[in-house]
C-alpha positions in Angstrom: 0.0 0.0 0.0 0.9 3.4 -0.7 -0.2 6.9 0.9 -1.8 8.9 -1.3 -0.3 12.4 -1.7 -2.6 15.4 -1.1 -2.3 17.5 -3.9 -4.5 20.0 -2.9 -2.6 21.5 -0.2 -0.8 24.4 -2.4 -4.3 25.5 -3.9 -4.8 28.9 -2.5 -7.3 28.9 0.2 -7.5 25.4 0.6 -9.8 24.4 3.8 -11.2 21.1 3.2 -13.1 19.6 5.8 -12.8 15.9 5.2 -8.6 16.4 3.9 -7.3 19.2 5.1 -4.6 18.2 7.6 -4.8 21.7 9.0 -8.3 21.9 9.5 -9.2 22.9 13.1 -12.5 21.1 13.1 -11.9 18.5 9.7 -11.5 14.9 9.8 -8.2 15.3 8.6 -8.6 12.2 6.5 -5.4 10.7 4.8 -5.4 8.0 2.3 -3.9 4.5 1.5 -3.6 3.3 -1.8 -3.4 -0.6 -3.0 -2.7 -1.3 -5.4 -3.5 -4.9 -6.0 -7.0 -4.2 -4.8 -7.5 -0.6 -6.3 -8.9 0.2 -3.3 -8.2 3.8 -1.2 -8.8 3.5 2.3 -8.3 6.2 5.2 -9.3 5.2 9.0 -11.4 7.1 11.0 -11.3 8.3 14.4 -14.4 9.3 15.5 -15.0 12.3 17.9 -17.5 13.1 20.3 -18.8 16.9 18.3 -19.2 14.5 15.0 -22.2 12.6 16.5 -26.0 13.3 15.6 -27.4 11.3 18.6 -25.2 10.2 21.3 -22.9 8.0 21.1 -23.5 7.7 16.9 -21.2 9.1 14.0 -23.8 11.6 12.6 -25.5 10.2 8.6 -23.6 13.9 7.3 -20.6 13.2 8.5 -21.0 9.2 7.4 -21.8 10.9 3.7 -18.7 13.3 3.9 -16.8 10.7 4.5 -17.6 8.3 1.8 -17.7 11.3 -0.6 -14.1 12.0 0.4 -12.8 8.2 0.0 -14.4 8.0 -2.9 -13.2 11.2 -4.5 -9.3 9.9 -3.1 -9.7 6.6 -4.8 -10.9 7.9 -8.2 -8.4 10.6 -8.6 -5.7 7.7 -7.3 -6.2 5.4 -10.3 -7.6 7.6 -12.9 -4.9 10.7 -12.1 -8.3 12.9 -12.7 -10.4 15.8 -10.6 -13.8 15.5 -10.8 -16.8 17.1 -8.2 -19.7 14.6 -7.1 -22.8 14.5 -9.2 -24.8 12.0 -7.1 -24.6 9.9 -4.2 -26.9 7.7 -2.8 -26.0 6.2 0.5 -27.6 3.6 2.3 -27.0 3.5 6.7 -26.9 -0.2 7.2 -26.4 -0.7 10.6 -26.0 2.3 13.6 -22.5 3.9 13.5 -20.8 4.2 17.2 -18.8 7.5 17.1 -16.8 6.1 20.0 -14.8 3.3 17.8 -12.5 3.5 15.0 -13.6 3.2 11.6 -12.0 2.3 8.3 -13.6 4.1 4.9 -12.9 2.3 1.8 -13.9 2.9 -1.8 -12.9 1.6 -5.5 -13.6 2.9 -8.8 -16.4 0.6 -10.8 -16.2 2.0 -13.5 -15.2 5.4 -15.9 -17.4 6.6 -19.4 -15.9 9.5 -20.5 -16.4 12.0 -18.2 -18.3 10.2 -15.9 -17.2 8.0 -13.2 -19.0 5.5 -11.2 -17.6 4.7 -7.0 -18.2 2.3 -4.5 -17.5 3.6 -1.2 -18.4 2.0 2.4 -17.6 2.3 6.0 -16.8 -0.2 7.6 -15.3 -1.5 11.6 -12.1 -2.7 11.9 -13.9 -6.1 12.0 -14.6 -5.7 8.2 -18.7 -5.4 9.2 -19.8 -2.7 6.8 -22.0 -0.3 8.4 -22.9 2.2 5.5 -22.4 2.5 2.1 -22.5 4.9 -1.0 -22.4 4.8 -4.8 -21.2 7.8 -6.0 -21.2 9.6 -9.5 -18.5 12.0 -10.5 -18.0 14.2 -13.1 -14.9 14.8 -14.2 -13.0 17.8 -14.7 -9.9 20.1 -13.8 -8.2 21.9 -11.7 -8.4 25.1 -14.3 -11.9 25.0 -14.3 -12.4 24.4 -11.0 -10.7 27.5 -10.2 -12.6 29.6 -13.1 -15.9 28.6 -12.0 -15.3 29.4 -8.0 -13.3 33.0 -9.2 -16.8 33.9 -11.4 -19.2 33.0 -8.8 -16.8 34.7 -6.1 -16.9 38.0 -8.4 -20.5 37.8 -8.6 -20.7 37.7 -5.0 -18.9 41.1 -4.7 -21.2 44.3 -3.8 
């Protein structure tokens, strides 16, 4: 397995929630790489102001993090950027947010500029307890950084 390098960390401004490693309140999520498997995986340790009801890893924070593992392992095989178009998750069993977690997530498949993920979260015991399929579109950097520098200039007074 290899770590997968965060390449996002000389954009200007950068403060993502789920990868940011200097995110005050992120997950600071970092990601492993095999790949025999093609699957990313990053574990998770759950903190007490990430729950919905006590003692459970809130369904947001569940989604985030699949997103996020699913973006990683995408971008890790295909060496492409793309935003989510859809995800549709499904919260199979109750999450604790008291125990360590593993996310996971592979490719399925790629049609020209779409892409198709399985993501899922799973305890170290390998039990999965939620899972996604995700749809990305994908894009680049440039015109990721076009389209947030127009809708930033429309925001100006």
């Amino acid at each position: 397995m290899k770590e997968v390098e965060n390449y996002f960390l000389d954009w200007e401004d950068y403060n993502c929630f789920a990868c940011d490693p200097n995110h005050t309140h992120g997950l600071r999520m970092k990601f492993l790489y095999d790949e025999e498997t093609g699957i990313v995986s990053s574990k998770i340790e759950p903190r007490p102001d990430l729950e919905g009801y006590p003692g459970l890893l809130h369904g947001g924070i569940q989604t985030t993090i699949l997103d996020e593992v699913g973006f990683w392992a995408l971008t890790s095989i295909t060496n492409k950027i793309a935003v989510t178009v859809k995800i549709m998750v499904e919260f199979v069993k109750p999450v604790s947010g008291r125990i360590p977690l593993i996310a996971k997530a592979k490719l399925t498949r790629e049609r020209g500029k779409i892409a198709y993920v399985d993501a899922w979260l799973e305890e170290s015991s390998g039990k999965v307890l939620s899972k996604a399929e995700i749809v990305y579109f994908i894009t680049s950097k440039d015109k990721i950084e076009d389209a947030l520098k127009r809708e930033l200039d429309n925001e100006k007074p």
